[in-house]
C-alpha positions as a printed Julia matrix, in Angstrom:
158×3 Matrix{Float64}:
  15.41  -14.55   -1.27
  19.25  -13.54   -0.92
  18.85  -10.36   -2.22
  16.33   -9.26    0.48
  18.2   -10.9     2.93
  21.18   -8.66    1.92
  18.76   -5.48    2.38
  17.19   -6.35    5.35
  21.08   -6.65    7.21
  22.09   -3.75    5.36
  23.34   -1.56    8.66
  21.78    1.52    6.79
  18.93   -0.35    6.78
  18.25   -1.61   10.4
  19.37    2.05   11.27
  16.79    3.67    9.82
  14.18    0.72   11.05
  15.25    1.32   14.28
  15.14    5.12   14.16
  11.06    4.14   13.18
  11.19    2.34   15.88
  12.13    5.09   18.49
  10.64    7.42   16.46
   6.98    5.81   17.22
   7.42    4.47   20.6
   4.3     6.18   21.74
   2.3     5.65   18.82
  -1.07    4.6    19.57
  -1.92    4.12   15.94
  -0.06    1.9    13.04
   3.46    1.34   13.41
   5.63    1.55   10.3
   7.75   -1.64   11.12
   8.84   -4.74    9.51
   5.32   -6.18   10.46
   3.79   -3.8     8.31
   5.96   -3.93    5.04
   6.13   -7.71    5.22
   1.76   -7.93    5.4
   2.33   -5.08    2.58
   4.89   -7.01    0.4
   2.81  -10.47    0.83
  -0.61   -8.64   -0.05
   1.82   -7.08   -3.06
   2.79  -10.11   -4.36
  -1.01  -12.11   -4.44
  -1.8    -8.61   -6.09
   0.83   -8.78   -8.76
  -0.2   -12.89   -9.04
  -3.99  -12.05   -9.52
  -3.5    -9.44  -12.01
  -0.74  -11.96  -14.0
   2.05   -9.33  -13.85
   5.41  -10.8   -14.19
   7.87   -9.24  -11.78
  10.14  -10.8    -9.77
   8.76  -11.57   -6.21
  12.12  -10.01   -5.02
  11.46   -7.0    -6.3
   8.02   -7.04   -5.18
   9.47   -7.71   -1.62
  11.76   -4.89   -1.73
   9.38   -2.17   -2.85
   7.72   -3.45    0.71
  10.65   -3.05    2.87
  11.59    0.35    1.26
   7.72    1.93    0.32
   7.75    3.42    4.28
  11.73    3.06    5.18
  11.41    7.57    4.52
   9.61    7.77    7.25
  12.78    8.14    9.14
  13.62   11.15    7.22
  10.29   12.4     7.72
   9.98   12.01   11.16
  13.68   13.87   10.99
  13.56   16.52    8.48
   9.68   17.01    7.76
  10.42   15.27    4.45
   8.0    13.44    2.86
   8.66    9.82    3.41
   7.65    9.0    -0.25
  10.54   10.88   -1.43
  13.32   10.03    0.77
  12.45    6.25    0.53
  13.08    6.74   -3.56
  15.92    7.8    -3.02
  17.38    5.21   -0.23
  15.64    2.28   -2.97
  18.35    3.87   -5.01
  20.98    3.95   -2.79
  20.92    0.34   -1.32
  19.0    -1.9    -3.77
  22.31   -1.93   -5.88
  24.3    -2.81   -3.36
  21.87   -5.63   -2.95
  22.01   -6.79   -6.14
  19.11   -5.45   -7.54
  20.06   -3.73  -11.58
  19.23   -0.31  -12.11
  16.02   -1.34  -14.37
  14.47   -2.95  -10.86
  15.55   -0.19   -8.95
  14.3     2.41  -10.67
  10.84    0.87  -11.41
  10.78    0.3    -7.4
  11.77    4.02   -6.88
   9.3     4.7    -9.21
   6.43    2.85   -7.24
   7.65    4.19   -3.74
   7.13    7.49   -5.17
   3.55    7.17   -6.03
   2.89    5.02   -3.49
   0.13    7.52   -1.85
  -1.93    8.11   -4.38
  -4.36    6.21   -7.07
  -3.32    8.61   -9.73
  -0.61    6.87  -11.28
  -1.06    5.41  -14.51
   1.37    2.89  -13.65
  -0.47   -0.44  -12.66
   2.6    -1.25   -9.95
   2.43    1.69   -8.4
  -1.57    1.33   -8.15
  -1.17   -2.04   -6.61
   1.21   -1.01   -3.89
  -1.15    2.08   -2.97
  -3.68   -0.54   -2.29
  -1.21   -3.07   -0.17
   0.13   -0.47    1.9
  -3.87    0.62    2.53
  -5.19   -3.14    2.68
  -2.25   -4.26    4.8
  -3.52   -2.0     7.97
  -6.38   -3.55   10.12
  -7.91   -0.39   10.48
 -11.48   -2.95   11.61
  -9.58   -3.93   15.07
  -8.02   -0.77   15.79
  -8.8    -0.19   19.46
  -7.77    3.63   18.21
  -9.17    3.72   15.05
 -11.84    6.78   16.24
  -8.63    8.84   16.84
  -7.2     8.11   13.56
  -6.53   10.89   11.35
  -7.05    8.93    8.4
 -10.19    9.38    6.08
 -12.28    6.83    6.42
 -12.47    6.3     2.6
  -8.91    5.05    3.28
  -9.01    2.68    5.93
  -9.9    -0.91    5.45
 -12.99   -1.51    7.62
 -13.02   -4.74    6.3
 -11.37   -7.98    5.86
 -10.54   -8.17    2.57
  -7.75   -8.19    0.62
């Protein structure tokens, strides 16, 4: 998957992973790391397979690494992570290769990526990765979690 290759060593990239990273050093609860949006994007992609929706499993994989990637802004700014990761999709899918159609149907999923209420089936199935990708059933924290429990996957299933 070149074109995921090229985002994932895009230094903008790694710079905002690793500002996650030191960003939740002390975080007793789930990280927001390449562990996570690579369980998301797989879970994504059997998603997209089951429901017989034909998108391109690199696009699939880059709405994973990006969905989250604003939580450096957040954790920054107080922006909301949904928003700022729209607009870096926009910013460094092109440079990836990506054409504006698949980046602006991925901006367009990272932005309603916390809710059910899109109409948009895409969107809807990465809400439910990012949810279904946390193993909120083995969390030696999970009592502490802020989370509603509606939300967390107690569990296994995909």
């Amino acid at each position: 998957m070149k074109r995921i290759d090229l985002l994932f060593a895009n230094p903008e990239y790694q710079n905002l992973l690793e500002y996650i990273k030191y960003a939740e050093r002390d975080r007793k609860f789930c990280r927001h790391d390449i562990r996570h949006f690579l369980d998301m994007s797989r879970l994504l992609y059997i998603y997209c397979l089951e429901e017989g929706l034909d998108i391109d499993k690199e696009l699939i994989y880059a709405i994973g690494l990006l969905h989250d990637i604003g939580r450096a802004e957040q954790y920054k700014s107080g922006r909301e992570h949904h928003l700022a990761g729209a607009e870096c999709a926009k910013k460094l899918m092109p440079l990836c290769g990506f054409t504006n159609e698949e980046t602006q149907r991925a901006a367009e999923a990272i932005l309603s990526h916390r809710s059910t209420e899109s109409g948009d089936i895409l969107a809807r199935l990465v809400y439910r990765a990012d949810k279904r990708s946390r193993l909120c059933f083995d969390c030696p924290a999970r009592d502490e979690c802020n989370w509603p429990r509606e939300k967390m996957n107690l569990e296994i299933d995909i």
